[in-house]
C-alpha positions, -999 to 999 in steps of 0.1 A, spaced: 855 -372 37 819 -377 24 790 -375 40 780 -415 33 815 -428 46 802 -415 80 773 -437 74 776 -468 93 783 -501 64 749 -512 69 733 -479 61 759 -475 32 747 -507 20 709 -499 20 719 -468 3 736 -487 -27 709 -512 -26 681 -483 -29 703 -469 -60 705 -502 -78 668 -509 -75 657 -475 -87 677 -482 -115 669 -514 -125 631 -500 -120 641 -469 -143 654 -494 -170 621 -515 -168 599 -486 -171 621 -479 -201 611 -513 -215 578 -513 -208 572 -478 -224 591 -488 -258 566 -521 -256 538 -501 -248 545 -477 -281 550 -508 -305 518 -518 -295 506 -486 -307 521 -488 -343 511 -528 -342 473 -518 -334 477 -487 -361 485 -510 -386 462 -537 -386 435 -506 -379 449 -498 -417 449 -535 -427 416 -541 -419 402 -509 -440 420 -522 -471 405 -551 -497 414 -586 -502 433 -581 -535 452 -552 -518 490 -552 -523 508 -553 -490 543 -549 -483 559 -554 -452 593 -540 -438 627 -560 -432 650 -544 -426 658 -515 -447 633 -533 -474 595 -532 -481 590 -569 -496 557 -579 -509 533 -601 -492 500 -617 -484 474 -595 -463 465 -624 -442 501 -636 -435 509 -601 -426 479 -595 -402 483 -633 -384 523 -621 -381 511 -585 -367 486 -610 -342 514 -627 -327 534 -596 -323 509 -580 -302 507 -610 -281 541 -616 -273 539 -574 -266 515 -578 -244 529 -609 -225 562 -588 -221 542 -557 -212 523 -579 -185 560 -597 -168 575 -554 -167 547 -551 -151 545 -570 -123 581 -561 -124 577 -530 -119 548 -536 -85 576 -555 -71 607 -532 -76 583 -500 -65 580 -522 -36 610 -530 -27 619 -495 -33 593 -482 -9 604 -504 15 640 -496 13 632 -459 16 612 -466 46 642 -486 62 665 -456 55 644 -430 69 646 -449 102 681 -453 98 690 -418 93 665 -399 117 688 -399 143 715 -387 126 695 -354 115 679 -347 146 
């Protein structure tokens, strides 16, 4: 017999809770670190955009293409990228503050549980 199924249910439960939120909070930290590094390449590129002329040929990617197109259409579409990045990055964020939280809290609930059964 395990260890846990000598656990009363309640303290069984806030286990399986505590293992579901630090998962969920591992997946969003996941998220917000792939956000995070598009950023990077959106910020990279129109750091390259802006060093390039007017009449510079631009190609953008789609897919497994490079398709010609206008400077200004790519930067404004690069613009709204990075904003709806950032919006994202914002919501995993606060996400993230309340998952850690619960988390915390959970952890602190558990420790009381279980002190008397190690003592």
């Amino acid at each position: 017999m395990s260890e846990i199924s000598k656990l009363p249910p309640a303290v069984q439960e806030r286990l399986l809770r505590l293992q579901q939120l630090q998962q969920t909070l591992q997946t969003v930290l996941t998220q917000k670190q792939q956000l995070e590094l598009q950023l990077l390449e959106i910020d990279q590129a129109l750091n390259e955009l802006e060093k390039t002329g007017s009449n510079t040929v631009i190609y953008k990617s789609v897919g497994s293409l490079l398709i010609k197109s206008e400077k200004d259409k790519v930067i404004d579409e690069l613009k709204e990228r990075k904003e709806l990045a950032n919006v994202r990055i914002s919501v995993l964020s606060k996400q993230e503050e309340r998952l850690r939280s619960q988390v915390k809290e959970l952890q602190t609930k558990l420790q009381k549980d279980l002190s008397p059964v190690t003592t």
